[in-house]
C-alpha positions in Angstrom: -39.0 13.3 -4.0 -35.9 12.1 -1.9 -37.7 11.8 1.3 -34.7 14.2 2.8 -37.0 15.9 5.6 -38.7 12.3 6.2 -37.4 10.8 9.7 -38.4 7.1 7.7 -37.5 6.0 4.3 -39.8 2.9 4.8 -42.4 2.2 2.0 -44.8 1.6 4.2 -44.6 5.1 5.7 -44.8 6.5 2.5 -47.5 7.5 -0.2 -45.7 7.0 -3.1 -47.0 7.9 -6.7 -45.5 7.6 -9.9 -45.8 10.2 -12.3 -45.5 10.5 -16.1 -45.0 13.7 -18.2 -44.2 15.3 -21.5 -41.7 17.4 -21.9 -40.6 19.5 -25.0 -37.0 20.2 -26.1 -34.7 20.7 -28.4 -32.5 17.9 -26.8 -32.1 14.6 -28.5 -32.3 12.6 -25.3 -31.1 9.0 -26.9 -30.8 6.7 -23.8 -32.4 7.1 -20.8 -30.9 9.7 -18.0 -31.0 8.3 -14.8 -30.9 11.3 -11.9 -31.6 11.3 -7.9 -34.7 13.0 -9.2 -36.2 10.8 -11.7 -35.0 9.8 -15.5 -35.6 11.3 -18.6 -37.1 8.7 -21.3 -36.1 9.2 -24.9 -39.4 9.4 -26.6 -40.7 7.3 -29.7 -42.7 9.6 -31.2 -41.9 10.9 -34.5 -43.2 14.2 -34.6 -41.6 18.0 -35.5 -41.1 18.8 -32.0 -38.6 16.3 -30.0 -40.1 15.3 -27.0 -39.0 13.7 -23.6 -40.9 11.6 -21.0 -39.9 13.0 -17.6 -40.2 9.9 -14.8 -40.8 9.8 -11.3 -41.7 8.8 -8.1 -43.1 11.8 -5.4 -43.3 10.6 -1.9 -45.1 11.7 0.9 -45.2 10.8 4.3 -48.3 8.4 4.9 -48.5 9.4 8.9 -48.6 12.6 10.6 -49.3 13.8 14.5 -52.6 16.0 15.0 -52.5 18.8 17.6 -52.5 16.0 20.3 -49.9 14.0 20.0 -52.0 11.4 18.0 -50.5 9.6 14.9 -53.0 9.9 11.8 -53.2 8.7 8.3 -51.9 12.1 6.2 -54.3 13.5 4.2 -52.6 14.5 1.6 -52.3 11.9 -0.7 -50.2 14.0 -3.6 -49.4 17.9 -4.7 -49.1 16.5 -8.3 -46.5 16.8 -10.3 -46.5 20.4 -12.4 -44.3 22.2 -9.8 -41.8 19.4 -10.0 -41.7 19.2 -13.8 -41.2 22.7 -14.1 -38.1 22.2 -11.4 -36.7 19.8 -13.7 -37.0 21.7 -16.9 -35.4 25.0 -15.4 -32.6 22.7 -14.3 -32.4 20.4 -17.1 -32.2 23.9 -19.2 -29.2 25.3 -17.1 -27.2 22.5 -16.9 -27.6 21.3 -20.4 -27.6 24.4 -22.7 -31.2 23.8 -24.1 -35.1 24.5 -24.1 -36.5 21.9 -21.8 -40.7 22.9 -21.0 -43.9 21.5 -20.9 -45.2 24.3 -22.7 -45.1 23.0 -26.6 -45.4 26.6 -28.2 -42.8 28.1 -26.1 -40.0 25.5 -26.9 -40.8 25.8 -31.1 -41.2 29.8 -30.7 -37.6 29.6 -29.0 -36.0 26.9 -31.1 -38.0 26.8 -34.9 -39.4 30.4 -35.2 -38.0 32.1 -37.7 -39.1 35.5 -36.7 -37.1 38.1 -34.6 -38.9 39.6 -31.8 -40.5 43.0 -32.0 -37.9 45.7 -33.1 -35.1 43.0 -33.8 -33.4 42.2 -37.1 -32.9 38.3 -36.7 -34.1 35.7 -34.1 -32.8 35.0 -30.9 -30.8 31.5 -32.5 -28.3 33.8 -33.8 -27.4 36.0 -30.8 -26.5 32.1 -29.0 -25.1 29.3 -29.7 -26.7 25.9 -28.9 -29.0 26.9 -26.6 -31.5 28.0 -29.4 -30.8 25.4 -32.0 -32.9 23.3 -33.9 -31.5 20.0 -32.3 -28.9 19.7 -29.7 -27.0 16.6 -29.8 -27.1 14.2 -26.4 -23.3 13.6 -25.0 -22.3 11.1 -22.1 -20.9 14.3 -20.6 -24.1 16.1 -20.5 -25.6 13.3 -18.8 -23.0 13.2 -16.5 -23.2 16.7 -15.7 -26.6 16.7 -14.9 -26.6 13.6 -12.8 -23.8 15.1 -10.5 -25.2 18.8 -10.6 -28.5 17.2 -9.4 -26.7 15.3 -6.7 -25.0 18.2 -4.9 -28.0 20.3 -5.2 -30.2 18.2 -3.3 -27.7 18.0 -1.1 -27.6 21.7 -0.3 -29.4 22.7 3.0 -32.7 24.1 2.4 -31.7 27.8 2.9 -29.0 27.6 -0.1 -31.1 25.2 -2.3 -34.4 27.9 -2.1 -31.7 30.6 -3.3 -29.9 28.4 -5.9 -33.6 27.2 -7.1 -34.8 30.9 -7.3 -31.2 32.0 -9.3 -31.6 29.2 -11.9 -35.4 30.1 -13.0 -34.5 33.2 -13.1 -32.0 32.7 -15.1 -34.4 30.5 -17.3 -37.3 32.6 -17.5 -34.3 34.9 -19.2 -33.4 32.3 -21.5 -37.4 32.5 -22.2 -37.7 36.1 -22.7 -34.7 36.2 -25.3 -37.7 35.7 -27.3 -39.6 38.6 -27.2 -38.0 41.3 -25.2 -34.0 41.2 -25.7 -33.8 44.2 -23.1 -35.9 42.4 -20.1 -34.3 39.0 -20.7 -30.4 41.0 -20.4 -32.0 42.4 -16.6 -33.1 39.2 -15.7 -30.1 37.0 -16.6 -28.3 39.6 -14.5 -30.7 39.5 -11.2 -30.4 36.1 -11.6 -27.3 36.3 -9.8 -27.7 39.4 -8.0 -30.2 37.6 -5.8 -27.3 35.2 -5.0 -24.7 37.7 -4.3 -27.0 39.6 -2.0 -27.2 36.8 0.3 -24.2 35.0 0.2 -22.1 37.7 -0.7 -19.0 38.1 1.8 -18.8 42.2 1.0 -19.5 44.9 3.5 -20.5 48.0 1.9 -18.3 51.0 3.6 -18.6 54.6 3.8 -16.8 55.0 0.6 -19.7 53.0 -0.8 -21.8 56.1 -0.9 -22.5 58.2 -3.7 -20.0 60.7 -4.3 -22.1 63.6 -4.4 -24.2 62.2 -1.2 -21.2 61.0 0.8 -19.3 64.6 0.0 -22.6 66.8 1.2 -22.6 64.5 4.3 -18.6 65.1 5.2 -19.2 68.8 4.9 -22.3 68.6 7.7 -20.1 66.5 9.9 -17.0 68.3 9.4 -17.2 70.0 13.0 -18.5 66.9 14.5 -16.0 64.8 16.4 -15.0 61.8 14.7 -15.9 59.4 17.7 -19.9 61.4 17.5 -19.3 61.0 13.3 -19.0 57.1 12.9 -21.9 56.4 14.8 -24.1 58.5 12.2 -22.2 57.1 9.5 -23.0 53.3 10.7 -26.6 54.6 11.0 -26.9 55.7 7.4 -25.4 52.7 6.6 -27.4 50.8 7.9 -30.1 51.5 6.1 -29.0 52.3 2.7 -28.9 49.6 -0.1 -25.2 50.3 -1.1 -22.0 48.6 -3.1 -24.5 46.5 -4.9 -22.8 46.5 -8.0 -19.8 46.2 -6.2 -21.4 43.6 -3.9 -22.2 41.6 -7.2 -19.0 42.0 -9.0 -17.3 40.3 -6.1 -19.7 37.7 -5.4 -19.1 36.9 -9.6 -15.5 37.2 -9.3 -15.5 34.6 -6.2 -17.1 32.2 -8.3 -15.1 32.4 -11.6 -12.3 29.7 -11.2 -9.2 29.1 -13.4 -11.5 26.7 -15.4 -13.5 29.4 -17.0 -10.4 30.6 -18.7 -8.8 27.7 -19.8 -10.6 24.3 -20.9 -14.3 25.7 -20.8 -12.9 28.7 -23.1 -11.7 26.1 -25.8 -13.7 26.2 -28.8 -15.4 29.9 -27.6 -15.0 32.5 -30.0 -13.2 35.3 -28.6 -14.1 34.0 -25.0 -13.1 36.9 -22.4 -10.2 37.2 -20.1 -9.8 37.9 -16.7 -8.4 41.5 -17.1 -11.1 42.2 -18.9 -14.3 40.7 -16.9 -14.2 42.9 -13.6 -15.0 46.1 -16.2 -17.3 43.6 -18.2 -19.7 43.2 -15.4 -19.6 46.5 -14.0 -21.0 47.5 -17.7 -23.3 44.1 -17.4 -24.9 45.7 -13.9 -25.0 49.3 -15.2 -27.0 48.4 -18.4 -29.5 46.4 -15.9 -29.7 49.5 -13.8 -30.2 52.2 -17.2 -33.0 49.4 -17.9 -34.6 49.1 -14.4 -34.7 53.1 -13.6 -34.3 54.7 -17.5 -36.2 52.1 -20.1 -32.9 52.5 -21.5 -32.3 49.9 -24.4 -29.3 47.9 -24.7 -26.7 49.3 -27.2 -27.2 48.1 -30.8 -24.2 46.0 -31.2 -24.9 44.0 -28.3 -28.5 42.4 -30.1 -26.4 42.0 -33.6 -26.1 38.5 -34.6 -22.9 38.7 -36.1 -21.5 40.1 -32.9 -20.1 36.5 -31.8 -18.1 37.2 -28.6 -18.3 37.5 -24.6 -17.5 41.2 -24.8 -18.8 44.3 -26.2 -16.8 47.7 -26.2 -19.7 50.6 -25.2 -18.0 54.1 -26.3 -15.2 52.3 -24.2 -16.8 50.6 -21.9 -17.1 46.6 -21.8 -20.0 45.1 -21.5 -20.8 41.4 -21.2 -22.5 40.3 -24.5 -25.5 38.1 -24.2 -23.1 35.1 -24.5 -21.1 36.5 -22.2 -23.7 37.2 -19.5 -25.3 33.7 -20.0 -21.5 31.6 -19.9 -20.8 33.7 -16.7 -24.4 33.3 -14.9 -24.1 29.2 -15.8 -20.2 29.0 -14.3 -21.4 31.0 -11.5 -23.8 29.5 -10.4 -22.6 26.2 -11.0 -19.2 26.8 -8.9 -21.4 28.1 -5.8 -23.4 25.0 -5.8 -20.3 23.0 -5.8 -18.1 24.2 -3.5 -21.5 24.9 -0.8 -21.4 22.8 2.4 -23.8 19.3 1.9 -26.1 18.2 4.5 -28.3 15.4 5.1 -31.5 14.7 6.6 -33.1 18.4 8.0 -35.7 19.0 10.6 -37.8 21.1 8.2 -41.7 21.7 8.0 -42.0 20.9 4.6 -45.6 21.0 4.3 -45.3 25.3 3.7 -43.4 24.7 0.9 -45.9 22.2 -1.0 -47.0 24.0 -4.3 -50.3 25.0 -5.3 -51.3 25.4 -1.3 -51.6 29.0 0.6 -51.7 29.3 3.7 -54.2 31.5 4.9 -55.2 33.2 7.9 -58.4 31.6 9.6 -61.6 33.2 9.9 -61.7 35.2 13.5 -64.2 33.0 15.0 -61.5 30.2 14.8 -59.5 32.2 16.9 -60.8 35.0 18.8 -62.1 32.5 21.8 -59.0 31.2 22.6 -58.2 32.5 26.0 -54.9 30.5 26.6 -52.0 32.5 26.6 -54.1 36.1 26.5 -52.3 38.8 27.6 -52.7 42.6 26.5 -49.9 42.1 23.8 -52.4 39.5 21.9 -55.8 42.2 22.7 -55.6 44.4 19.3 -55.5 41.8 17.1 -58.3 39.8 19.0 -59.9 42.9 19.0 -59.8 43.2 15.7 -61.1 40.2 14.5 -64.0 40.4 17.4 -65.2 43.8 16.0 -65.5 41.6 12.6 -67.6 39.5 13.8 -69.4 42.2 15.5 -69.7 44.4 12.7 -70.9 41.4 10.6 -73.7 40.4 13.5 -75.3 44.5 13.6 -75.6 44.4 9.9 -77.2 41.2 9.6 -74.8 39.5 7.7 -74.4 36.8 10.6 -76.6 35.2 13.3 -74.7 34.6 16.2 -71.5 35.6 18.4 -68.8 33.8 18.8 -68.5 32.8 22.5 -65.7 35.0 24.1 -66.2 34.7 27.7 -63.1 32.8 28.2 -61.1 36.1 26.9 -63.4 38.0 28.8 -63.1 36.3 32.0 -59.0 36.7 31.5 -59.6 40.8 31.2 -61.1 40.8 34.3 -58.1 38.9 35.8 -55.8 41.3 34.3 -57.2 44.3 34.0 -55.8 46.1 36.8 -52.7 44.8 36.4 -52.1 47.3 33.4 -51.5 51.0 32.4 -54.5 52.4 30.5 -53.6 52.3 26.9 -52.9 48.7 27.2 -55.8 48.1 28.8 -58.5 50.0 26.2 -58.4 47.9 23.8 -59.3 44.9 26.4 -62.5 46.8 27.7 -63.7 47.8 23.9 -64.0 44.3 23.9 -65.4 43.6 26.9 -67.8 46.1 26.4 -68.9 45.7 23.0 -69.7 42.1 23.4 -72.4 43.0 26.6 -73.5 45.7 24.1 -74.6 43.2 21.8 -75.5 40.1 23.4 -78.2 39.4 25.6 -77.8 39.7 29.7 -77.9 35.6 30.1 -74.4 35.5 28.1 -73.0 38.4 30.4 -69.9 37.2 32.1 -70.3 36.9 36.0 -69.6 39.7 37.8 -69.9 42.3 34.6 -71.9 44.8 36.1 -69.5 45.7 38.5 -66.0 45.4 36.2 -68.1 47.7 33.3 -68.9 50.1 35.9 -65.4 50.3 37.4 -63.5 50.9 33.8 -66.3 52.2 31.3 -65.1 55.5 31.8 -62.0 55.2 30.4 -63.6 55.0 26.7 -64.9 58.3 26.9 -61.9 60.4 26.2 -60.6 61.0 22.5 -59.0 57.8 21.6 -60.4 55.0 18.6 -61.3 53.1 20.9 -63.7 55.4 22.4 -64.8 56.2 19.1 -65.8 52.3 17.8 -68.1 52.3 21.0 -69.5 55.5 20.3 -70.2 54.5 17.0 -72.0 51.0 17.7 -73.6 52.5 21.1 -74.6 55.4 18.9 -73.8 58.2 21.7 -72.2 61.5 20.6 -68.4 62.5 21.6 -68.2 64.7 23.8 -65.2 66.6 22.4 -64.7 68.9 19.7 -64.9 68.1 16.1 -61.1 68.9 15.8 -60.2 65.9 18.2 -61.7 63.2 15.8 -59.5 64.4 13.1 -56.1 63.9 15.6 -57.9 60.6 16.8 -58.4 59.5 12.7 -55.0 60.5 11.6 -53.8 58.8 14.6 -55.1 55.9 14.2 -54.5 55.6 10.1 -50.8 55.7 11.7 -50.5 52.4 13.6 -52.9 50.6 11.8 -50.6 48.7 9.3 -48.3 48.2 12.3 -47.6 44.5 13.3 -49.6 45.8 17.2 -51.9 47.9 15.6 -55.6 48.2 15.7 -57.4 47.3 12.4 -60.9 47.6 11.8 -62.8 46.8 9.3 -63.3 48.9 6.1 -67.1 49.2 7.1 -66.7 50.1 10.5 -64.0 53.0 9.4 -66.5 54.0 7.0 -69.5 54.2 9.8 -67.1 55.9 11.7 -66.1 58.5 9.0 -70.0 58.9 8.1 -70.8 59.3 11.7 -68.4 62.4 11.8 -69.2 63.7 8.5 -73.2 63.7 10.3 -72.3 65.3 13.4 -70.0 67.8 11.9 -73.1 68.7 9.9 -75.4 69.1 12.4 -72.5 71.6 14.0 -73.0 73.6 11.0 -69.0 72.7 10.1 -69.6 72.3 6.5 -65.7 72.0 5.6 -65.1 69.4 8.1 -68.4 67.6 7.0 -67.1 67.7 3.5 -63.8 67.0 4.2 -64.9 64.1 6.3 -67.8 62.6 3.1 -63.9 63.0 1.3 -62.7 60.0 3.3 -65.4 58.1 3.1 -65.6 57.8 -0.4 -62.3 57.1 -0.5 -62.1 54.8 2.3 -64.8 52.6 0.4 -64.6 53.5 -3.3 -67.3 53.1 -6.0 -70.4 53.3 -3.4 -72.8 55.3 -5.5 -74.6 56.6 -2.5 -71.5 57.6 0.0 -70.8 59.6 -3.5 -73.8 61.0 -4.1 -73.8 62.7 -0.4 -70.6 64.1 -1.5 -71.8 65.7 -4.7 -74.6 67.6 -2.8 -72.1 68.6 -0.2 -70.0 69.9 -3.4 -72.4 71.5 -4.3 -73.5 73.2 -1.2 -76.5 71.2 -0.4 -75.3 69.9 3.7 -78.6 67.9 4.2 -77.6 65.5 7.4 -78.0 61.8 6.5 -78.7 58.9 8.2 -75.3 56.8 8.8 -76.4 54.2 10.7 -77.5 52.7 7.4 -74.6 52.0 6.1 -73.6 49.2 9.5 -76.9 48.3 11.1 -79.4 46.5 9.6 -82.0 48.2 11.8 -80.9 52.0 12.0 -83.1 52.3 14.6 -79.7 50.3 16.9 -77.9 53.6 17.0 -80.7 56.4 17.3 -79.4 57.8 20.2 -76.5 60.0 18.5 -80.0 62.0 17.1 
């Protein structure tokens, strides 16, 4: 909308289109409010529900470079203009104490409804001021505040404004759930500046940090360690542990509560609360979130009282931030941080990840699994990978063709050699699948001779070993008891970022392929154990299940497996 991650702020390098929306409140928007973002209209329609027309201009650069160099029209024209409405309304809401949404019903169940939420006496109006009233009268200084507020967040570099973006609507969608669930909307409004303090917070969690109980059980098993052998485990632990949060928040809270907060904000606030008071106040805040989070505990009583018109709340002595405590504390908070953060200007940023309503996706493997540039046995598992997709897709019919991979296979000659062996497996399953499957006229030049040189390393128990047994159709020559060790193995470092994955119906194949041989073994608890895996490697196939409820039932009958990859069993009759 500002064009701050454009390098030109010419029109005529920008698409820029004009948008138009409704936008419900409870704010009697009188004159026009003018932001960096776009102006608010008062609107002329007369109706129950006030209503504001939100205005502006979203701009997009007209010209981008392809992947050679080459300047192009963009082709994106416009992301529309929800996400950025809904921007405006969680900030509009923040800044200016009231229900800003596109959403009709929510506004009137938030600001007209009559009717507590479920197990609460009296409706959310009465637990806040202003924020939930009927009408909410327009001031210069509202507008004001907004305008700047707006200004400096913009401003923000893109790290900060993500974080300050994600605080405020979660500080909103709080607001929101004051309507229905008092005890969610209390954890929310909290987290809203937890998320904040966690990464921007100045606090180093220290041994002391620890839970008593866990830090004195540790002491005692170092006690005859030597302090200089100690630390190091003590840093370790650290390290990983998720301590001093509530501490972590309380400071971050504290650091962002200025001498304003007690003096001409608190004017007018019934029994507003003092500093001696707010460090125990927001240690109670966080430990109700927590009793919530872990417990289901509900917030005490007095706290969801209407009548209960203050920022504190003495729990069996402990304070605790009311609702209009927690809210006037998250809005000063957050607001300080914003303004005393560092501004910056224009920001080499790729933008185009964070345009709304567009994934990113990973590409289909025959995008990718030809491209030989750069291939090197770090890249092979994960080429691998999505090669044995389209090569379990091709055996079971579901595809045509291959995808032309002798450029990667003429680079695993190359380097072959150059390797140890595991690094090098993965690189000759592939290699050796693809001459598997294809016909000898796509065979890579000098083939015959690399295949007969390295074959033999896929015959000893490793997955790899297994996949080409499996499509090849051969029996292992091991015992039944390595395939286990090879399985478990492999389930290990498959969800690792350099692990292998296959497919869910080549794991299965290879599952029923061992449940088949373990059969014909006469190893009738393996073969069951194995049909266990399969089912629940590829739930809610009736007939995987239905092999499994003979085994159960003692019937071992062998089965044909091929079925279930090849499209023509007869591919893989050689394991008979």
């Amino acid at each position: 909308m500002t064009g701050k991650f454009y390098k030109s702020q010419d029109p005529s390098d920008l698409y820029i289109t004009n948008h138009k929306s409704v936008v419900y409140t409870n704010y009697n928007v009188l004159i026009p409010i003018e932001t960096i973002v776009g102006t608010l209209h008062p609107s002329s329609v007369l109706s129950e529900m006030r209503t504001t027309v939100y205005e502006f201009n979203e701009k997009l650069e007209s010209k981008t470079k392809d992947h050679d160099g080459e300047i192009k029209p963009a082709f994106l024209v416009s992301v529309g203009p929800e996400s950025m409405v809904n921007d405006l309304c969680a900030i509009a809401t923040f800044v200016l104490g009231a229900v800003f949404s596109p959403d009709r019903d929510l506004v009137y169940r938030l600001t007209r409804s009559k009717y507590p939420s479920i197990g609460r006496t009296s409706p959310v109006s009465k637990l806040v001021k202003r924020i939930f009233d009927e009408e909410v009268s327009y001031s210069v200084e509202d507008s004001d505040r907004l305008k700047k507020f707006l200004e400096k967040l913009i401003s923000l570099p893109r790290k900060k404004y993500e974080a300050v973006m994600r605080s405020i609507c979660r500080f909103v969608t709080g607001i929101h759930r004051m309507g229905d669930d008092l005890d969610v909307a209390y954890t929310i409004i909290v987290a809203s500046l937890e998320s904040l303090a966690r990464d921007f917070s100045d606090f180093e969690a220290g041994w002391e940090s620890l839970e008593g109980k866990r830090r004195s059980d540790l002491d005692k098993s170092m006690a005859d360690i030597p302090d200089e052998k100690a630390q190091p485990i003590r840093e370790a632990i650290l390290k990983h542990e998720y301590l001093g949060l509530s501490r972590r928040y309380r400071e971050f809270v504290l650091s962002n509560i200025d001498e304003s907060f007690f003096r001409e904000e608190a004017v007018g606030v019934n029994n507003p609360i003092g500093r001696p008071q707010l460090e125990s106040a927001l240690r109670g805040a966080y430990a109700a979130r927590s009793k919530y989070v872990h417990e289901l505990q509900d917030l005490p009583k007095m706290m969801v009282t209407p009548w209960h018109e203050s920022d504190l709340y003495s729990n069996n002595g402990e304070s605790v931030l009311t609702f209009r405590g927690i809210i006037r504390v998250a809005r000063k908070v957050i607001t300080k941080f914003v303004e005393d953060s560092e501004s910056t200007g224009y920001e080499d940023f790729d933008y185009t990840r964070s345009y709304p309503n567009i994934v990113i996706a990973e590409m289909a493997p025959e995008y990718w699994i030809h491209l030989s540039e750069g291939f090197n046995h770090t890249k092979a598992k994960k080429i691998l990978s999505g090669f044995l997709d389209i090569s379990t897709a091709l055996v079971a019919g579901e595809r045509e063709f291959m995808v032309d991979v002798r450029g990667v296979l003429q680079e695993i000659q190359k380097q072959a050699k150059g390797i140890d062996v595991e690094k090098r497996r993965p690189m000759l399953l592939m290699y050796f699948i693809y001459h598997f499957l294809v016909h000898p006229d796509l065979a890579v030049d000098g083939s015959e001779e690399f295949l007969e040189n390295f074959t033999n390393e896929l015959d000893t128990p490793h997955i790899e070993s297994v996949v080409a047994n499996t499509f090849v159709g051969e029996k292992s020559e091991w015992e039944p008891s390595k395939s286990f060790e090879v399985w478990e193995k492999y389930m290990k470092q498959r969800m690792k970022p350099l692990g292998l994955q296959l497919n869910r119906r080549l794991e299965t194949a290879i599952i029923l392929r061992n449940a088949s041989m373990c059969i014909r073994a006469k190893l009738f608890e393996d073969a069951l154990r194995w049909i266990k895996f399969a089912v629940e490697n590829d739930p809610g196939k009736l007939e995987i299940i239905e092999i499994e409820n003979k085994m159960k039932n003692g019937v071992f009958d062998d089965f044909e497996w091929q079925k279930y990859l090849f499209k023509d069993p007869a591919t893989a009759e050689k394991d008979k």
